[in-house]
VEXGUKOL-408692 format. One record per atom (N, C-alpha, C): residue number from 1; chain; atom name; x, y, z. Coordinates in pm, whole numbers, plus 50000, padded with zeros to 5 digits. Atoms other than C-alpha are relative to their C-alpha. Layout:
BEGIN
   nr  kette  atom     px     py     pz
  NUM      A    CA      X      Y      Z
...
END
This chain:
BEGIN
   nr  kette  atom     px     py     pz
    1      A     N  50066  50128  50009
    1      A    CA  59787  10679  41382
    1      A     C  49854  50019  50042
    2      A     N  50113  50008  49979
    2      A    CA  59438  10654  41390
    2      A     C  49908  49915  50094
    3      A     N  50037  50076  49892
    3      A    CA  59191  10484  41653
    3      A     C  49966  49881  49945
    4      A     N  50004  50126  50094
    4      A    CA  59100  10222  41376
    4      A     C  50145  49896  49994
    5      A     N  49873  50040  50064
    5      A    CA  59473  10140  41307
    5      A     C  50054  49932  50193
    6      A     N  49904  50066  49864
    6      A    CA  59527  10099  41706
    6      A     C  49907  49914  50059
    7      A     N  50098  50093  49923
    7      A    CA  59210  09932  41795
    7      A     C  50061  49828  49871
    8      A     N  50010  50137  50060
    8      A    CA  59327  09655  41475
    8      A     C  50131  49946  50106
    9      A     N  49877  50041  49960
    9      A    CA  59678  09666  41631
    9      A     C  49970  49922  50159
   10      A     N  50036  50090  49839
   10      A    CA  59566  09575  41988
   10      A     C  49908  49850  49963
   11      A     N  50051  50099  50027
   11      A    CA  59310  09333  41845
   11      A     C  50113  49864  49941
   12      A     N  49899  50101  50077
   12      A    CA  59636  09142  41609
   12      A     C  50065  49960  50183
   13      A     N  49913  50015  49889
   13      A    CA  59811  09151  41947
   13      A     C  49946  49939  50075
   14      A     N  50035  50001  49943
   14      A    CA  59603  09038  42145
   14      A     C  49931  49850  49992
   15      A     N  50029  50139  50081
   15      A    CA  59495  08728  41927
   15      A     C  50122  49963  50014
   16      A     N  49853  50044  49984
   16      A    CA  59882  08676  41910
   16      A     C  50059  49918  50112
   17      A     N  49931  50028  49853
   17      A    CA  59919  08644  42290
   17      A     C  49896  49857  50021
   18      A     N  50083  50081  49946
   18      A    CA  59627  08434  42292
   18      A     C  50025  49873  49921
   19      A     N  49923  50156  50131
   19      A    CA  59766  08146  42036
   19      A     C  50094  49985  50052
   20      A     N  49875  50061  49938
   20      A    CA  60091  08157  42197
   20      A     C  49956  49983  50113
   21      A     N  50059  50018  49862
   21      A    CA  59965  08174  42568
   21      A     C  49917  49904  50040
   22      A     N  50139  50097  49938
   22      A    CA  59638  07953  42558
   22      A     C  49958  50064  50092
   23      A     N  50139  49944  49883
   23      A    CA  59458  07948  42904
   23      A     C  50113  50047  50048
   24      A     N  49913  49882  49946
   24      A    CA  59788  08128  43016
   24      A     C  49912  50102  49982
   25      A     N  50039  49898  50105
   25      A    CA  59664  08398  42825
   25      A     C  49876  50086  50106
   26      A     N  50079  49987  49944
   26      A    CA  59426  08668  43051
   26      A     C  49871  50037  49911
   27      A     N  50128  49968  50053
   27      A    CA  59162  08742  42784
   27      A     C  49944  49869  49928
   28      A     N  50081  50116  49981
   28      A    CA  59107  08355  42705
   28      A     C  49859  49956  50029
   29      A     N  50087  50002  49921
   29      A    CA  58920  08258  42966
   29      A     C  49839  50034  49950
   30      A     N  50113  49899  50016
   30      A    CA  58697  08575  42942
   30      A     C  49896  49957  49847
   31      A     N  50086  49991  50149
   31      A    CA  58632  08516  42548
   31      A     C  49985  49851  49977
   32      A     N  50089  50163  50019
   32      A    CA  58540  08143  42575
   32      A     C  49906  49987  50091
   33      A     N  50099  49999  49901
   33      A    CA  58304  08242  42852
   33      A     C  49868  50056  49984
   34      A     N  50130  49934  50059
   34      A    CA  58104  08459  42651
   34      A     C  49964  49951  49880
   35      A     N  49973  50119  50118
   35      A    CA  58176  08210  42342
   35      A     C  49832  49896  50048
   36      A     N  50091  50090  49924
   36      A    CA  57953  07955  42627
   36      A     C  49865  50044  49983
   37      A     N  50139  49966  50019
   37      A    CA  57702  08229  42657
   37      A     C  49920  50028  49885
   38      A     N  50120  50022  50136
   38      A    CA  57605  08293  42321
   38      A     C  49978  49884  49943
   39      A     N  50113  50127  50029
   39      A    CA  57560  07958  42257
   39      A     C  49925  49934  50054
   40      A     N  50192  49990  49894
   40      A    CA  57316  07923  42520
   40      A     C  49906  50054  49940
   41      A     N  50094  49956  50070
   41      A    CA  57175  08166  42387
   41      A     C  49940  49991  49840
   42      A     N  50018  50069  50125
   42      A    CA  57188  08047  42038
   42      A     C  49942  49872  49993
   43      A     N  50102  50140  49996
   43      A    CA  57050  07736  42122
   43      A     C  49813  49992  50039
   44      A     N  50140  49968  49972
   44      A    CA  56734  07885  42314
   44      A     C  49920  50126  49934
   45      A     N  50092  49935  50096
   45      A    CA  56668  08156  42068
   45      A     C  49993  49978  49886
   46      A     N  50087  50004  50105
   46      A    CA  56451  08072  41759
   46      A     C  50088  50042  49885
   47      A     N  49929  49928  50126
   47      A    CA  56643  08327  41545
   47      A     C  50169  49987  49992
   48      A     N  49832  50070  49981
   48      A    CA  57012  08238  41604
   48      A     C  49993  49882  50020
   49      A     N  49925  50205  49950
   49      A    CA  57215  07907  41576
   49      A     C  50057  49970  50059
   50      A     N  49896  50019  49839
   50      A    CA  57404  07792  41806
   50      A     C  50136  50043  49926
   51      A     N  49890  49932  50021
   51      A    CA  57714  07868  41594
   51      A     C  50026  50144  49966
   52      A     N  50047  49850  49969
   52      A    CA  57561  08211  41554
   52      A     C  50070  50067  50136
   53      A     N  49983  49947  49861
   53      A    CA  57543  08276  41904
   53      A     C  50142  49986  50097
   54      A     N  49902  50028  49937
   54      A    CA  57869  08103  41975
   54      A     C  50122  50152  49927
   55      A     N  49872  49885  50045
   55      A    CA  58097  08360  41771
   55      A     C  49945  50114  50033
   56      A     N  50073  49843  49942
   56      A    CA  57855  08675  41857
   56      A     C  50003  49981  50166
   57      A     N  49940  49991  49825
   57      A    CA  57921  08586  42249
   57      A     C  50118  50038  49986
   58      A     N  49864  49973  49976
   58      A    CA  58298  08548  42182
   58      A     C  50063  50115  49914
   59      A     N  49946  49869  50072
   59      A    CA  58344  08823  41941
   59      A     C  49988  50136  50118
   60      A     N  50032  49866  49852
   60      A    CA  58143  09060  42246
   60      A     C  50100  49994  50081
   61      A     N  49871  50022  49900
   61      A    CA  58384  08905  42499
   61      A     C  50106  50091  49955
   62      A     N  49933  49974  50068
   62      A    CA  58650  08987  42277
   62      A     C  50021  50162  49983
   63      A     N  50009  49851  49961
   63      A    CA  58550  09334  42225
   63      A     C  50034  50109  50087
   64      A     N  49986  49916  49881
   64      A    CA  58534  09411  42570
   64      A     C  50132  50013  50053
   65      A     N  49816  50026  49918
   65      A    CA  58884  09296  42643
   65      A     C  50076  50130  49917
   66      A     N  49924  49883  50099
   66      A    CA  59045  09545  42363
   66      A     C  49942  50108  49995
   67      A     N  50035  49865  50038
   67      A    CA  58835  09839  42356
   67      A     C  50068  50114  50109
   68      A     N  49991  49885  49881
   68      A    CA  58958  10022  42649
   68      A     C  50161  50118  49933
END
């Protein structure tokens, strides 16, 4: 299996837990927190929109939770 094939598999899984779980759920939280910050920052920078900045925070969040 390849690191592609296990990084999607943790990512499906991981979305999975987080639809059934909600704020149970420990990577929640985390990825609506960085969701918050890019749309801060999408709101105060010029070149991003706020719904820009809102999915490029929570996608990073997101990231960080599954890559390890």
């Amino acid at each position: 299996m390849s690191s592609n094939d296990d990084l999607a598999t943790r990512a499906k899984t991981e979305i999975s837990g987080m639809a059934r779980q909600g704020m149970d759920h420990p990577s929640t939280k985390p990825v609506l927190v960085g969701a918050g910050i890019g749309a801060v920052a999408g709101a105060l920078l010029p070149v991003v929109s706020l719904p820009a900045g809102l999915l490029i925070g929570a996608g990073i969040a997101f990231w960080q939770r599954i890559k390890n």
